[in-house]
C-alpha positions in Angstrom: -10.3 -1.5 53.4 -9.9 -3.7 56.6 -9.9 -3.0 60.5 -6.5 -4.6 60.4 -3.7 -4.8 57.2 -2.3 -7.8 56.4 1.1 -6.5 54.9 3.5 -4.1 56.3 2.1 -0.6 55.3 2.9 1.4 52.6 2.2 5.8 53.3 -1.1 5.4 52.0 -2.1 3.1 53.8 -1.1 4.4 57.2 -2.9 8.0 56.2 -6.0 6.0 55.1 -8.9 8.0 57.1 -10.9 6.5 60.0 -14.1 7.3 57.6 -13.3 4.8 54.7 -12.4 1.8 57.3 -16.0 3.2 58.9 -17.5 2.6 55.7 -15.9 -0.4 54.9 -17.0 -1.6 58.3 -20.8 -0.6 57.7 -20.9 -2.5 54.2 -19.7 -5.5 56.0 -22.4 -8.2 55.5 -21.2 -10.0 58.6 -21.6 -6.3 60.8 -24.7 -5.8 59.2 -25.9 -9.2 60.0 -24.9 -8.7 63.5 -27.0 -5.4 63.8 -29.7 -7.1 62.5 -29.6 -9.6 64.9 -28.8 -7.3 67.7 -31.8 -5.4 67.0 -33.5 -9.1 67.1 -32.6 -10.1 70.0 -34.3 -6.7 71.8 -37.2 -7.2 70.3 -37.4 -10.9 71.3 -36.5 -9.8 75.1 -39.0 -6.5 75.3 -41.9 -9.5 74.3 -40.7 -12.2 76.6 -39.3 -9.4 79.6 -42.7 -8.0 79.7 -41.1 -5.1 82.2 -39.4 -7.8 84.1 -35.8 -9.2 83.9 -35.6 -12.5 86.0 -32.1 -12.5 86.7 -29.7 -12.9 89.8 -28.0 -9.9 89.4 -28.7 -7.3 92.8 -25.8 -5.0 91.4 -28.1 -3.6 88.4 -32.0 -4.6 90.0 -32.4 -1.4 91.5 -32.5 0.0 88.0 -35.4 0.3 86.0 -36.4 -1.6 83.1 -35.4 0.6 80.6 -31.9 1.3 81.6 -31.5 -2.5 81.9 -32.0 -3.0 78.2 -30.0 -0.1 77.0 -27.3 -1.4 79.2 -25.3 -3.3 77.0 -26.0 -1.2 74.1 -24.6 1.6 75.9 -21.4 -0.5 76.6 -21.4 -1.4 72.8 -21.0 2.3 71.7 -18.3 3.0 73.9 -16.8 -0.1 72.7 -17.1 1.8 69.6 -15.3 4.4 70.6 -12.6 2.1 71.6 -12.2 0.6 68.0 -11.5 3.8 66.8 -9.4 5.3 69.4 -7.3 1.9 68.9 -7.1 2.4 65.3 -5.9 6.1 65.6 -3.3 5.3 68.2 -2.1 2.1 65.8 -2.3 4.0 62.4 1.2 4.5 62.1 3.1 1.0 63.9 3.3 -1.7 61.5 0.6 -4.0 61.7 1.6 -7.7 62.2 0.3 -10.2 59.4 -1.3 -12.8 62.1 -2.8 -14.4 59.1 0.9 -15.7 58.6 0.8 -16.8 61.9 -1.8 -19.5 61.4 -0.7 -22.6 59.7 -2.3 -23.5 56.2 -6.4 -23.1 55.8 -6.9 -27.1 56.2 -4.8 -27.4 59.0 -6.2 -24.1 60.4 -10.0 -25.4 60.6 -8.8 -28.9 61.9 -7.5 -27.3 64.8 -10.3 -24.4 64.9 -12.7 -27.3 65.1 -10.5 -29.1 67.8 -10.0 -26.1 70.0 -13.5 -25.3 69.7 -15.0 -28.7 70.3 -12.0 -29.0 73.8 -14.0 -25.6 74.8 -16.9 -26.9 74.2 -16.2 -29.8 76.5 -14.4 -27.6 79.4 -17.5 -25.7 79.9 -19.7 -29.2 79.9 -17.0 -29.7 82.5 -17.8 -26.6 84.9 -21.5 -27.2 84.6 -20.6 -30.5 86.0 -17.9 -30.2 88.4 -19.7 -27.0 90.6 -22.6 -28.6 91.2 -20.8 -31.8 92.0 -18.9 -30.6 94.9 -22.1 -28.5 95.9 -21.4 -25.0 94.1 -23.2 -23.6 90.9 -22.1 -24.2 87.5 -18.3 -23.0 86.6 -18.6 -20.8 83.6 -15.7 -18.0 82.7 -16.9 -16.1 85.7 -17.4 -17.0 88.9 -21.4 -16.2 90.3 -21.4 -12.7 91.4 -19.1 -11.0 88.8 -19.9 -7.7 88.2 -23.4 -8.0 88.5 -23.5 -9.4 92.4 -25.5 -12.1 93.6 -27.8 -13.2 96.1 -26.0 -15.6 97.9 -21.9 -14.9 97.5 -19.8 -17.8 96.3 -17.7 -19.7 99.3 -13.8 -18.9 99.6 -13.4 -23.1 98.6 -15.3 -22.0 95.0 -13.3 -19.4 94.0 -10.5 -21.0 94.5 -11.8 -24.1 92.8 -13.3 -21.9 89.6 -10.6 -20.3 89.1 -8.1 -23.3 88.8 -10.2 -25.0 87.0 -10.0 -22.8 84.6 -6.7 -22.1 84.5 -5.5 -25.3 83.9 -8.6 -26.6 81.7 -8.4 -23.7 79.4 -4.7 -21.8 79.6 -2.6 -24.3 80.3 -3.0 -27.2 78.4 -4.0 -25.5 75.7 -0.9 -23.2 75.9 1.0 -26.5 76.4 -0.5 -28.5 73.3 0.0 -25.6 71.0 3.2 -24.2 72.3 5.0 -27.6 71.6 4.4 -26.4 67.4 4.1 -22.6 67.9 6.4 -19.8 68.9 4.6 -17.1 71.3 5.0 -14.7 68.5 2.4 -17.3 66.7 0.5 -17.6 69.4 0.5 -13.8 69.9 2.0 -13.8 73.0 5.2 -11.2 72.2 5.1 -7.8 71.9 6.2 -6.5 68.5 5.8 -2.7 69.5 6.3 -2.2 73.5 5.7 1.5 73.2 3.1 1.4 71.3 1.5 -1.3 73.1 2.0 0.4 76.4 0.3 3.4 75.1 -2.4 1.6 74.2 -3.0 -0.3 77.2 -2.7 2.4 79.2 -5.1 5.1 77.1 -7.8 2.4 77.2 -7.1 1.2 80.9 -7.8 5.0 81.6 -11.0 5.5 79.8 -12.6 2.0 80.4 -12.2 2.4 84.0 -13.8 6.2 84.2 -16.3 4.6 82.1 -17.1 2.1 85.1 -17.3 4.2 87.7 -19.0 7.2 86.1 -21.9 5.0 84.1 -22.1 1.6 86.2 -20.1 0.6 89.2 -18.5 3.0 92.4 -18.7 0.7 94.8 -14.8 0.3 95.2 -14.8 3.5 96.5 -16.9 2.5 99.6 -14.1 0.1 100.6 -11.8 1.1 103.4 -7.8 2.2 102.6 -7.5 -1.4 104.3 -9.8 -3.4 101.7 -8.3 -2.1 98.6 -5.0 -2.5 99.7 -5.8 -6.0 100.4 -8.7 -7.1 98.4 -7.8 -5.4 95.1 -4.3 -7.5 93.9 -6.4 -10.7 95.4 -9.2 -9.8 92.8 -6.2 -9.4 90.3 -5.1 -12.5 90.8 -8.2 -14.6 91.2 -9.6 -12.5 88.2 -6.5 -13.1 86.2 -6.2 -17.1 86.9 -10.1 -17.8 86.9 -10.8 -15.9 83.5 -8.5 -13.4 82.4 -5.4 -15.9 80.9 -8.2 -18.6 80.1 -9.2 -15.8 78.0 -6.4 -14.6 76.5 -5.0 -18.0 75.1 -8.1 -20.4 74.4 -9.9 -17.6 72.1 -6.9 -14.4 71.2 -3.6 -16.5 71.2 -5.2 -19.6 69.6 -8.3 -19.0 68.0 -8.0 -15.3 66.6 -5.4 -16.1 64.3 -6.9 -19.0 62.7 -10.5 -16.9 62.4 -8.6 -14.7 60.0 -7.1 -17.6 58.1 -10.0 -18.6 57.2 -12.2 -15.8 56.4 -9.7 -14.0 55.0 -11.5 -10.7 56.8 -10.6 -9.2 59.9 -14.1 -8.1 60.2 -15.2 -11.3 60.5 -12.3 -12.5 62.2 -13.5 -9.8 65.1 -17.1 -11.0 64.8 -16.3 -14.3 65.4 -13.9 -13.6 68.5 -17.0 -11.6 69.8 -19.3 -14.4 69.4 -16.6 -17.0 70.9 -16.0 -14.7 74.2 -20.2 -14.6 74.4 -20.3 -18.4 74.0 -17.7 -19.1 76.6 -19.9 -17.2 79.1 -23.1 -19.3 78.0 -23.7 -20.2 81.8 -23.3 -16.9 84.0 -24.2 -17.0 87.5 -27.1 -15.0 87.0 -28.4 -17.1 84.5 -32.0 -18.3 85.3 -33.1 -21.6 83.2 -36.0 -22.9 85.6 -38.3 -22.2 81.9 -37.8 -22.2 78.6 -38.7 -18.4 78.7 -36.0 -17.8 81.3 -33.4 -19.6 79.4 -34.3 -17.7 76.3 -33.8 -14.5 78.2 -30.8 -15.6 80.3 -29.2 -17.0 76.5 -30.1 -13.6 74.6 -28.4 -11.6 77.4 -25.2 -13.3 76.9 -24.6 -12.4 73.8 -25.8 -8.8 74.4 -23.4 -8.2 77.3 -20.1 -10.2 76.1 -20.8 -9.5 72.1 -19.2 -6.1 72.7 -16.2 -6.8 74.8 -15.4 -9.9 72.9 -15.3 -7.9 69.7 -12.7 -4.8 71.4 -10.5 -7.5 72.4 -10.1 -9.1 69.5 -9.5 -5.6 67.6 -6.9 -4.6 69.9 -5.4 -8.0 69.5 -5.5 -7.6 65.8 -4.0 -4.3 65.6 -0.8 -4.9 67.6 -0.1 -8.7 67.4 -0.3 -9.2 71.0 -3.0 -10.5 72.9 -1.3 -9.2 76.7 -2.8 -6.1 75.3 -6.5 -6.9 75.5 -5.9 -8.8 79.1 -4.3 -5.5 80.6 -6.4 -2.8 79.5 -9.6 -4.7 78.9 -9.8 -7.3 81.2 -8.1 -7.5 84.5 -7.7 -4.2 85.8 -11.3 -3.3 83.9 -13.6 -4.8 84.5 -12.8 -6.8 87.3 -10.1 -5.1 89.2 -12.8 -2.0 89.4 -16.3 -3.5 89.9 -15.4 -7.0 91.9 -13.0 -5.8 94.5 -16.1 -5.2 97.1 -17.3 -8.9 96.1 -14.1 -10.5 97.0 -13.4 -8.9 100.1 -16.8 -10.2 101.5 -16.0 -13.4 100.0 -13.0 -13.5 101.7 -13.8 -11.3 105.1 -11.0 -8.5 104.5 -12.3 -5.9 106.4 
């Protein structure tokens, strides 16, 4: 059993249960790696942390300690929830074969190897440029994303960041691959609109209660004024800066040849979440003034982008498109929701 068949359906297999993929998920050795490391990772931060995270990030400082730490595993299990809501409302669409959409295995890690080593280097990039022309280090967010931040980035760096981005990591990669791939290779086409919409909208809905009720209501201190303003200029900054960068480098690009060459869509979703993590490796709130700060700052990471990596790469495995992800699970929410009050100081809409 797999999170995501590689053949068009037969009866049985679109009445398989939610338990046996469960179970088949569970005896993964890559998932159970993961948890193991997961668990890791805590223990490594409650001995390091002693009580005290070091991090620029004023949005979540006013918490205690405790709910710090179970922050991101409390995102994870609604993530969860999201996998299997996603599978339930997908069970009965014919699942695109994106293994097919991949070229050949050797051809499919030379370019896995390529596309990784060209992020690799457009992050280097970011580090450098920011703090070239007098800003912090460009990462896939600009400082002060969801968490907040102690000094708010300049008008000039967002505007910066988020080209940067676009053009380091959407468009010529879109470009370069485009010229030998059809957007229904690169996952870019819709193979089920209804469906699709369905499921954008279903997870839109709950991941957005879910951060107002658990993390973030700030929005709704704005004014009729600053929503109406600041939230389609988040949109678009949001969707420029890091939500198409996003989308193509790691779900249009990368997904497909993860699955070519493991063969598992497990692992194919593991390794999406562990790309999306890496991508973040520099976040504004990062502290690396010591090694045990940069441990920390590392560790975190991968605790807070593990998850969401992982849901977008399931809901781009189950319907073939990666818009999917971007609209339910990216633009709208997180950043739509929580950095709306952020951009209107940024950008003095009042």
């Amino acid at each position: 059993m797999s999170i995501s068949d590689q053949s068009p359906p037969t009866n049985a297999a679109a009445a398989r249960s939610l338990g046996s993929v469960l179970r088949c998920v569970v005896g993964h050795r890559g998932v159970q790696s993961a948890a193991a490391l997961w668990v890791a990772g805590y223990l490594v931060v409650l001995w390091l942390a002693r009580g005290s995270l070091p991090f620029d990030r004023p949005a979540v400082a006013r918490f205690p300690f405790a709910v710090q730490m179970a922050a991101p595993t409390i995102t994870l299990i609604e993530i969860f929830v999201l996998m299997a809501l996603t599978f339930l409302l997908t069970r009965r669409r014919v699942i695109p074969d994106m293994s097919a959409r991949a070229p050949e295995r050797r051809v499919a890690l030379r370019e896995t190897i390529l596309v990784l080593g060209y992020g690799a280097f457009g992050q280097i990039g970011g580090w450098i440029l920011g703090p070239a022309l007098g800003y912090r280090a460009f990462s896939f967010h600009i400082a002060g994303t969801v968490f907040g931040c102690s000094a708010i980035p300049e008008r000039a760096e967002v505007w910066i960041w988020a080209l940067y981005n676009f053009m380091v990591f959407a468009v010529a990669p879109y470009v370069y691959f485009r010229r030998r791939y059809t957007n229904t290779e690169l996952n870019l086409r819709s193979a089920n609109r209804r469906n699709d919409a369905l499921l954008i909208l279903v997870v839109l809905v709950i991941e957005s209660a879910f951060e107002l009720a658990v993390f973030d209501k700030n929005i709704f201190r704005l004014s009729p004024h600053q929503v109406l303003l600041g939230a389609p200029l988040t949109f678009v900054i949001f969707f420029v800066g890091t939500v198409l960068p996003t989308m193509v480098l790691i779900y249009a690009i990368l997904l497909p040849r993860f699955l070519k060459l493991t063969g598992s869509p497990i692992s194919a979703v593991l390794l999406g979440g562990l790309t999306y993590a890496a991508m973040h490796v520099v976040e504004g709130w990062s502290v690396f003034d010591s090694p045990r700060n940069t441990v920390l700052s590392l560790i975190f990471v991968l605790l807070q982008y593990f998850g969401p990596g992982m849901i977008k790469s399931v809901l781009t495995l189950r319907t073939g498109n990666a818009w999917v992800h971007a609209l339910s699970y990216h633009a709208v929410a997180p950043h739509v929701i929580v950095d709306t009050p952020l951009l209107t100081k940024i950008f003095g809409i009042t």
